[in-house]
Biotite code that builds the C-alpha atoms (Angstrom):
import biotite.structure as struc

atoms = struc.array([
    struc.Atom([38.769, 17.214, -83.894], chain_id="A", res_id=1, res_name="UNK", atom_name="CA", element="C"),
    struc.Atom([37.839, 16.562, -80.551], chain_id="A", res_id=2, res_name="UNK", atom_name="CA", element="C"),
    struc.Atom([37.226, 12.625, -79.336], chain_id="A", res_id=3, res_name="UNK", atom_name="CA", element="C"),
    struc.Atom([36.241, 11.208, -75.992], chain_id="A", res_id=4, res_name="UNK", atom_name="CA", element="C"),
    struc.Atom([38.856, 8.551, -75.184], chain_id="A", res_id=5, res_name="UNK", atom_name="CA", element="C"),
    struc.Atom([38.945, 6.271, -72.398], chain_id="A", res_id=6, res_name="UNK", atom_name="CA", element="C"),
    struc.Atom([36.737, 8.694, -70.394], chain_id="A", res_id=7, res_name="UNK", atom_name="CA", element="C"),
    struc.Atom([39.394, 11.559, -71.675], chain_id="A", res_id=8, res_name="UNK", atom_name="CA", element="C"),
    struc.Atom([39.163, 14.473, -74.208], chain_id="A", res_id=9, res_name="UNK", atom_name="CA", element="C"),
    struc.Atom([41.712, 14.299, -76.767], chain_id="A", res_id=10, res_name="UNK", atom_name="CA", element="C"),
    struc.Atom([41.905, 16.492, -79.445], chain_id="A", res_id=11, res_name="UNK", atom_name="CA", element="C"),
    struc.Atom([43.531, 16.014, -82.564], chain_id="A", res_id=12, res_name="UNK", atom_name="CA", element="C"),
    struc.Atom([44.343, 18.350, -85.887], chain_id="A", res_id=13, res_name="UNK", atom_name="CA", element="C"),
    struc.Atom([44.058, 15.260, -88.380], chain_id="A", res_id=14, res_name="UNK", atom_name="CA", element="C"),
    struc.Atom([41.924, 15.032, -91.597], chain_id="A", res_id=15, res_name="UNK", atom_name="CA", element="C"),
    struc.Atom([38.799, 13.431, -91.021], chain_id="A", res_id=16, res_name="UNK", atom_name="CA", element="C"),
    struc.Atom([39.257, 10.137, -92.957], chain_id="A", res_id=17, res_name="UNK", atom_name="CA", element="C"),
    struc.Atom([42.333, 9.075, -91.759], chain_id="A", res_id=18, res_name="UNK", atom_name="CA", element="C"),
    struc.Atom([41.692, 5.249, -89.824], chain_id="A", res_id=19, res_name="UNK", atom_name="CA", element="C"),
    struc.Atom([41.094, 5.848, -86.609], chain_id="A", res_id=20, res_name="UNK", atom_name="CA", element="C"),
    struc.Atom([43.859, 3.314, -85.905], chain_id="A", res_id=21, res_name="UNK", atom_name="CA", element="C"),
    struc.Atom([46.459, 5.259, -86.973], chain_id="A", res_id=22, res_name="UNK", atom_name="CA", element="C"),
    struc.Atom([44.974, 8.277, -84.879], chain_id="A", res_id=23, res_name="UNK", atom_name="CA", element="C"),
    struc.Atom([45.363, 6.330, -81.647], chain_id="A", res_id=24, res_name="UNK", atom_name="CA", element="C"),
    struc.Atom([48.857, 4.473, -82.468], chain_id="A", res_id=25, res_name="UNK", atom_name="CA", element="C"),
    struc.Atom([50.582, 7.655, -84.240], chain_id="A", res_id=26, res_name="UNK", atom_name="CA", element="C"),
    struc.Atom([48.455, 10.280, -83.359], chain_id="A", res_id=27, res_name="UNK", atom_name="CA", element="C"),
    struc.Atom([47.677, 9.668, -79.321], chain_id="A", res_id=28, res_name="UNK", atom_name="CA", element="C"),
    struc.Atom([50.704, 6.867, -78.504], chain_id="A", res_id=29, res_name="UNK", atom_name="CA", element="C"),
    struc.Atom([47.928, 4.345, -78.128], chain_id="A", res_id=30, res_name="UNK", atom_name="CA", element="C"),
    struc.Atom([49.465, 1.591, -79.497], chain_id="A", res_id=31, res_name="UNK", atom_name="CA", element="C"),
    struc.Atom([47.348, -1.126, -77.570], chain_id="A", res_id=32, res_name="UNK", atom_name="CA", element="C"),
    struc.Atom([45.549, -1.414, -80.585], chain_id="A", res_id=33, res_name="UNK", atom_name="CA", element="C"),
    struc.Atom([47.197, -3.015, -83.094], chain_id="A", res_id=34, res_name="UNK", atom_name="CA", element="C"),
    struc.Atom([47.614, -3.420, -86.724], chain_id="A", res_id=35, res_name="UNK", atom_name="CA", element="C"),
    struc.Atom([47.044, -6.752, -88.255], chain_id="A", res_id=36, res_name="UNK", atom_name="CA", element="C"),
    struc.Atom([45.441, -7.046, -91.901], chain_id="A", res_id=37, res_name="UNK", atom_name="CA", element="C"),
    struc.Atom([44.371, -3.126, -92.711], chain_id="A", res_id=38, res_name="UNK", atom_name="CA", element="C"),
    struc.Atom([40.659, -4.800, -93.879], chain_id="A", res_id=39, res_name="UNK", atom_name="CA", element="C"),
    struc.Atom([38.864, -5.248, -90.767], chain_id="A", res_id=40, res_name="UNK", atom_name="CA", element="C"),
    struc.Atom([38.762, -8.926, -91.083], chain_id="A", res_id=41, res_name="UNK", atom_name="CA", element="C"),
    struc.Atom([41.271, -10.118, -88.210], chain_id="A", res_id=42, res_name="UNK", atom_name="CA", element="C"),
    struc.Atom([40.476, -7.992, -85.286], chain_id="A", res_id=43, res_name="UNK", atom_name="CA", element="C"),
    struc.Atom([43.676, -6.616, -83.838], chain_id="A", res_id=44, res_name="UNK", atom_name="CA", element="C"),
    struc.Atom([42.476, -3.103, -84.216], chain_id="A", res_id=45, res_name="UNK", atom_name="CA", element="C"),
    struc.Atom([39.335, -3.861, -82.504], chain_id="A", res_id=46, res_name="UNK", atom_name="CA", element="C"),
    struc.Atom([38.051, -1.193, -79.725], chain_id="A", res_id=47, res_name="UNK", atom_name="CA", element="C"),
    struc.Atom([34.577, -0.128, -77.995], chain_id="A", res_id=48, res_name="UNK", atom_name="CA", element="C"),
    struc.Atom([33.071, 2.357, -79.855], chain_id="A", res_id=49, res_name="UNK", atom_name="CA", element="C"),
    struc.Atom([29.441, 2.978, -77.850], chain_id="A", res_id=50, res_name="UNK", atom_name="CA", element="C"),
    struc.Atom([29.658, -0.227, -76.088], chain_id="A", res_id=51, res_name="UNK", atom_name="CA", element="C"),
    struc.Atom([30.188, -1.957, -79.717], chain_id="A", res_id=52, res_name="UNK", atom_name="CA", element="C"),
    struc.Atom([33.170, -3.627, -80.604], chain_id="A", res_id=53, res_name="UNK", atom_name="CA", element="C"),
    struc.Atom([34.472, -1.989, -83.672], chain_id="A", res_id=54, res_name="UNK", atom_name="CA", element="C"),
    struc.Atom([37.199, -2.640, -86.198], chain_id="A", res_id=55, res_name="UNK", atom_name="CA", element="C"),
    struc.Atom([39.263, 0.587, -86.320], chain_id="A", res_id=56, res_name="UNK", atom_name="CA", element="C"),
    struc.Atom([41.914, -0.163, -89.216], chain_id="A", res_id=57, res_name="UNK", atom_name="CA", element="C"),
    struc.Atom([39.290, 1.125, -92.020], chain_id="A", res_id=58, res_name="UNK", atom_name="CA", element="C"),
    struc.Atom([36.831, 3.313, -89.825], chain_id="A", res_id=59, res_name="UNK", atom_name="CA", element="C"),
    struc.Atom([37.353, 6.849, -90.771], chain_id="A", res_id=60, res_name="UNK", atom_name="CA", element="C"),
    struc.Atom([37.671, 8.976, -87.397], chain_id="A", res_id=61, res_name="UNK", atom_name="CA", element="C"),
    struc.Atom([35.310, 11.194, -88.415], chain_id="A", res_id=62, res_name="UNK", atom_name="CA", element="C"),
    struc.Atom([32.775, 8.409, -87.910], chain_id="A", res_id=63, res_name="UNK", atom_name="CA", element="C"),
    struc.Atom([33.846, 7.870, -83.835], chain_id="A", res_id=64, res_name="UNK", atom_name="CA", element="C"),
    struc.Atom([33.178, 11.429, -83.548], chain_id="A", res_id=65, res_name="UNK", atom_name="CA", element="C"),
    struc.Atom([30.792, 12.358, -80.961], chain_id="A", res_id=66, res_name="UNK", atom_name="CA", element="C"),
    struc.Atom([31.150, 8.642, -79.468], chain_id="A", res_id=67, res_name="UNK", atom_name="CA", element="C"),
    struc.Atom([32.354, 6.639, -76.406], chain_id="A", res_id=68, res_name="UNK", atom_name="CA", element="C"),
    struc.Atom([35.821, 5.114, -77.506], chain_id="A", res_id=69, res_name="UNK", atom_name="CA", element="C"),
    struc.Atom([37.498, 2.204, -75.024], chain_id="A", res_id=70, res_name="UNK", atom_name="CA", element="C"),
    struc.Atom([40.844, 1.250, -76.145], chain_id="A", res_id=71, res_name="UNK", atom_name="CA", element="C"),
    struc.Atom([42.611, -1.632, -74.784], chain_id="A", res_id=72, res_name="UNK", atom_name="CA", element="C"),
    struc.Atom([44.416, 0.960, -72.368], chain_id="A", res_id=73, res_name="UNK", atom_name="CA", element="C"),
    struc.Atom([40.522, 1.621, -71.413], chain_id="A", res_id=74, res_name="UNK", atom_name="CA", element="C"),
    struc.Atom([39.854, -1.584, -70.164], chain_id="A", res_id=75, res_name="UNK", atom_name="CA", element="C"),
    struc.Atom([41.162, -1.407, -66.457], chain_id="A", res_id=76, res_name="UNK", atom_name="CA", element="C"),
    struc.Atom([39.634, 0.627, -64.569], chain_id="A", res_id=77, res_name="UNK", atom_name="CA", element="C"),
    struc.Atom([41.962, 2.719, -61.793], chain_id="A", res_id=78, res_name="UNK", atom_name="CA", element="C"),
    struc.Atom([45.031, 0.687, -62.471], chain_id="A", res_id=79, res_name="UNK", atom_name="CA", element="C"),
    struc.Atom([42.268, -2.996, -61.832], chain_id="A", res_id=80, res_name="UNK", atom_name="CA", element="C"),
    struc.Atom([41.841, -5.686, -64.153], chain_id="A", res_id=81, res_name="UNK", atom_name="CA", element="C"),
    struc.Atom([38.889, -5.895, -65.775], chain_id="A", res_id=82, res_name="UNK", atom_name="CA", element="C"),
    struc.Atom([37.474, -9.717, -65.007], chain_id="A", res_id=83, res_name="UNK", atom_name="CA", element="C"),
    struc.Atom([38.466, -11.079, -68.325], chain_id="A", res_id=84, res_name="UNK", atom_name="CA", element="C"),
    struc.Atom([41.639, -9.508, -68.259], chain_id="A", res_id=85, res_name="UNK", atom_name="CA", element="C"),
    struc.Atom([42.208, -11.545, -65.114], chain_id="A", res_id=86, res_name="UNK", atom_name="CA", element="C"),
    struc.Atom([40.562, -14.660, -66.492], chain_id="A", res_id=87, res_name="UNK", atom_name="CA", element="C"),
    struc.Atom([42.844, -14.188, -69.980], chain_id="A", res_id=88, res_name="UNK", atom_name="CA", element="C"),
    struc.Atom([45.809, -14.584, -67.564], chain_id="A", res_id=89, res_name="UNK", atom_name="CA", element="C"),
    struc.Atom([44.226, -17.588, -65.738], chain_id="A", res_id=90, res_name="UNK", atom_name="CA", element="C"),
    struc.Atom([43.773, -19.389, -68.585], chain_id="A", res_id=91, res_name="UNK", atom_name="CA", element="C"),
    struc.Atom([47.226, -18.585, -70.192], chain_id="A", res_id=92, res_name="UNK", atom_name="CA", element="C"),
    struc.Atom([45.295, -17.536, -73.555], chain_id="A", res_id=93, res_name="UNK", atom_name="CA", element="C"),
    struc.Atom([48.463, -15.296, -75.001], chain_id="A", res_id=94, res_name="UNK", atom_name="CA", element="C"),
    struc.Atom([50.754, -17.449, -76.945], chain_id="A", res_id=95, res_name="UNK", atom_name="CA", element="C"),
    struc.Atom([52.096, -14.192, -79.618], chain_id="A", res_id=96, res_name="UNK", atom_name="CA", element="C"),
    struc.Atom([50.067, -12.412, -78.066], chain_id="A", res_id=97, res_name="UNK", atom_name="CA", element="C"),
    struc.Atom([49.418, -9.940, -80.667], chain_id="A", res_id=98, res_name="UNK", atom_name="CA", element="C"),
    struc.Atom([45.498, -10.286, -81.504], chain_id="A", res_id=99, res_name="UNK", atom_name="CA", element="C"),
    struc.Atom([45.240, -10.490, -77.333], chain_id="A", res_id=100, res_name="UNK", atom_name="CA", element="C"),
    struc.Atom([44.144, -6.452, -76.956], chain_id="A", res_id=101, res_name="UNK", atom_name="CA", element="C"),
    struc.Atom([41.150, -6.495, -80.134], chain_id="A", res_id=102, res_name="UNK", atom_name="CA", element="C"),
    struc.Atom([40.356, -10.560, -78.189], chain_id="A", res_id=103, res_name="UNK", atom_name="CA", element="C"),
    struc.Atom([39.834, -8.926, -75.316], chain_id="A", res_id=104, res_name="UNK", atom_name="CA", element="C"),
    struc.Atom([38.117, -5.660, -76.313], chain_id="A", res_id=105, res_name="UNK", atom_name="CA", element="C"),
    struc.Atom([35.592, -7.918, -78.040], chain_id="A", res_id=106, res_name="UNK", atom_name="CA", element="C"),
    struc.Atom([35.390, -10.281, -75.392], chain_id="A", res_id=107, res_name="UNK", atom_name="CA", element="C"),
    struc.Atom([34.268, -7.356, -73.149], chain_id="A", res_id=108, res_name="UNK", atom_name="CA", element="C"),
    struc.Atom([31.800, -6.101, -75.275], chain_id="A", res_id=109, res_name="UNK", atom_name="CA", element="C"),
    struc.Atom([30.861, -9.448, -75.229], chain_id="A", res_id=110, res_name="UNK", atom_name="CA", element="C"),
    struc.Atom([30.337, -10.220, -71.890], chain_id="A", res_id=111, res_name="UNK", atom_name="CA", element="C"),
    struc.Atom([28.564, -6.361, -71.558], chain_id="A", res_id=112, res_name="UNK", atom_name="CA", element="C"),
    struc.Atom([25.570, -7.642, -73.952], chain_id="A", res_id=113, res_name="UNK", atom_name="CA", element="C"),
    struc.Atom([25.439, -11.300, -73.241], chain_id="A", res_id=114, res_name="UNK", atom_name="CA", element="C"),
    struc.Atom([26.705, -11.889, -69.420], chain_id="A", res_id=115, res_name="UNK", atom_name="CA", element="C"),
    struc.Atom([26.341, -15.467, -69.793], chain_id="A", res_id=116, res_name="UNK", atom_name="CA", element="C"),
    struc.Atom([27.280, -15.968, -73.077], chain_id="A", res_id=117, res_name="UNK", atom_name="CA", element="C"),
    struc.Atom([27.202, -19.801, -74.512], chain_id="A", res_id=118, res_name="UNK", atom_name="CA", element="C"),
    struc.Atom([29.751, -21.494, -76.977], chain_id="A", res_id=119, res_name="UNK", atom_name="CA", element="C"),
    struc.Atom([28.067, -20.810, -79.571], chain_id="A", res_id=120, res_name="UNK", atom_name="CA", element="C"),
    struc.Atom([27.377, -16.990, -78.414], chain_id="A", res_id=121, res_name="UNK", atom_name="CA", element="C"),
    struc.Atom([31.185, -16.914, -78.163], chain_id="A", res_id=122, res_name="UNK", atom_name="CA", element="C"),
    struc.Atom([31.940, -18.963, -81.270], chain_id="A", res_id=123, res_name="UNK", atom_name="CA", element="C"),
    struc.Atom([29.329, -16.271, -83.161], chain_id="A", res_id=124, res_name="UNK", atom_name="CA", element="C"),
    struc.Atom([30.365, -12.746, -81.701], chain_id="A", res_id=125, res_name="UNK", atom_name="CA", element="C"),
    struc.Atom([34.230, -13.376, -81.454], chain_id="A", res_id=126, res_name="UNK", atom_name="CA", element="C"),
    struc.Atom([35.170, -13.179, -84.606], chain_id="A", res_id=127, res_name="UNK", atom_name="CA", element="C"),
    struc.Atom([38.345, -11.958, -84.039], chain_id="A", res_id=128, res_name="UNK", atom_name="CA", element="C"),
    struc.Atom([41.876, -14.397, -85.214], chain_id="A", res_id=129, res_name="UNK", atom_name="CA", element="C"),
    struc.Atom([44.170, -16.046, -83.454], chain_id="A", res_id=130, res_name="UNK", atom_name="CA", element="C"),
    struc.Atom([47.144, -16.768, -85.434], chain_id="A", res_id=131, res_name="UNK", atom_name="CA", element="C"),
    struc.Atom([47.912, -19.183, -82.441], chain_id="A", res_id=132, res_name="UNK", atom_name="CA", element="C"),
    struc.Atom([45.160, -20.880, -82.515], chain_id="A", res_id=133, res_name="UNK", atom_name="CA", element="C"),
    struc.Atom([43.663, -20.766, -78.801], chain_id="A", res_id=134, res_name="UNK", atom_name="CA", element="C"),
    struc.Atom([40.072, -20.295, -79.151], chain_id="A", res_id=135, res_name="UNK", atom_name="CA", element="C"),
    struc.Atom([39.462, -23.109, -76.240], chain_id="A", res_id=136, res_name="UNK", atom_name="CA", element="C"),
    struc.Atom([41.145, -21.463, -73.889], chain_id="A", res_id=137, res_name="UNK", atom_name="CA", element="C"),
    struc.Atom([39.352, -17.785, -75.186], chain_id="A", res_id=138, res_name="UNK", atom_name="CA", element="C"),
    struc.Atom([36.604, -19.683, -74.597], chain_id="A", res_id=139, res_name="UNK", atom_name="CA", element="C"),
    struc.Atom([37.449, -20.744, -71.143], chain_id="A", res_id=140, res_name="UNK", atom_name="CA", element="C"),
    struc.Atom([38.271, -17.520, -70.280], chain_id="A", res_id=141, res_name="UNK", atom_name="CA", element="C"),
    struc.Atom([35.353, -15.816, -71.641], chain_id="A", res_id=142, res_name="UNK", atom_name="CA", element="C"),
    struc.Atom([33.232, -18.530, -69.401], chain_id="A", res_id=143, res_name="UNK", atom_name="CA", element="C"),
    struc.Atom([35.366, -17.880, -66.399], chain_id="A", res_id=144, res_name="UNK", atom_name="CA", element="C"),
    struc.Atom([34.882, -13.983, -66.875], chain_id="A", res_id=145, res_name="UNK", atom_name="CA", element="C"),
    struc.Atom([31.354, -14.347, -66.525], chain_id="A", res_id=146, res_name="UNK", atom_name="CA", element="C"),
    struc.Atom([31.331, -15.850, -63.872], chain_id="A", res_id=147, res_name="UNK", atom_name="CA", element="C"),
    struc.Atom([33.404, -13.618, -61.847], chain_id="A", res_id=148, res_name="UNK", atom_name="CA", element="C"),
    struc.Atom([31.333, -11.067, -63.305], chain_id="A", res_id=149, res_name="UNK", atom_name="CA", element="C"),
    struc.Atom([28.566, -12.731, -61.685], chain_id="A", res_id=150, res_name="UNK", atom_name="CA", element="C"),
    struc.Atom([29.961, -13.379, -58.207], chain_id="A", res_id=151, res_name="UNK", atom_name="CA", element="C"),
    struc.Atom([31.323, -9.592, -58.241], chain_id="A", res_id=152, res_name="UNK", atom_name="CA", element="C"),
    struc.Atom([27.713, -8.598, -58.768], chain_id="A", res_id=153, res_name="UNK", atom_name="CA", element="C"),
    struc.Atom([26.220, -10.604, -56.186], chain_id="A", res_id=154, res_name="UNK", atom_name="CA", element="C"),
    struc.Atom([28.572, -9.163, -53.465], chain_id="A", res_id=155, res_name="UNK", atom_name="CA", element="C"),
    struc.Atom([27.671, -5.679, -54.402], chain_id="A", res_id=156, res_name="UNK", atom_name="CA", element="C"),
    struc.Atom([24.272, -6.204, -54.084], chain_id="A", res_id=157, res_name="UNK", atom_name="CA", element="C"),
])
């Protein structure tokens, strides 16, 4: 099966509804995306899939065929930061750290549909866990993203 990852072809001989979780992490040596609760409700395996922040621990592969998948790995672009990548560090969101690659997937596609998103946009669309418990500082960052976001867009014109 062929998928577009990360702006790459990768093709894999898998059946078509194994998780497409365990086709990046064991298939592909993505393991960015992580396992957490293997029923879509925590996050962890979260990734772009068309712009939409998907869970990937129950999504058979054979649905992301034919689509756009961003992984974690996906999120810099040419060895850059994305914006909330940078504003996760500013913040000093990780604590475990482990939910931080579906946070910040989601937090992308996020910021990608709503560039100025509100607390309560935030509070709504993130519904990704924190065992650690730092959805203020999430928040902050998410804020802070935008607003780099914003700046970065003015100076380009």
């Amino acid at each position: 099966m062929e998928l577009k990852i990360n702006d790459k072809i990768q093709n894999v001989d898998i059946e078509e509804n194994m998780p497409l979780l365990w086709v990046l992490r064991d298939e592909l040596n993505m393991t960015g995306t992580k396992y957490g609760c293997g029923v879509s409700s925590c996050g962890s395996c979260t990734v772009l899939l068309d712009g939409v922040a998907t869970r990937t621990c129950t999504l058979p592969v054979i649905a992301a065929k034919g689509k756009e998948i961003i992984t974690i790995e996906g999120i810099s672009v040419e060895g850059e930061m994305s914006e909330i990548q940078q504003a996760w560090i500013e913040h000093q969101v990780p604590q475990c750290g482990y939910c931080q690659s579906g946070m910040i997937v989601a937090a992308e596609a996020l910021l990608n549909e709503i560039p100025n998103p509100t607390d309560e946009d935030i509070n709504t669309r993130i519904t990704n866990i924190c065992r650690c418990g730092t959805y203020n500082r999430i928040r902050a960052a998410i804020h802070t993203a935008a607003k780099m976001r914003t700046e970065k867009q003015k100076l380009l014109g």
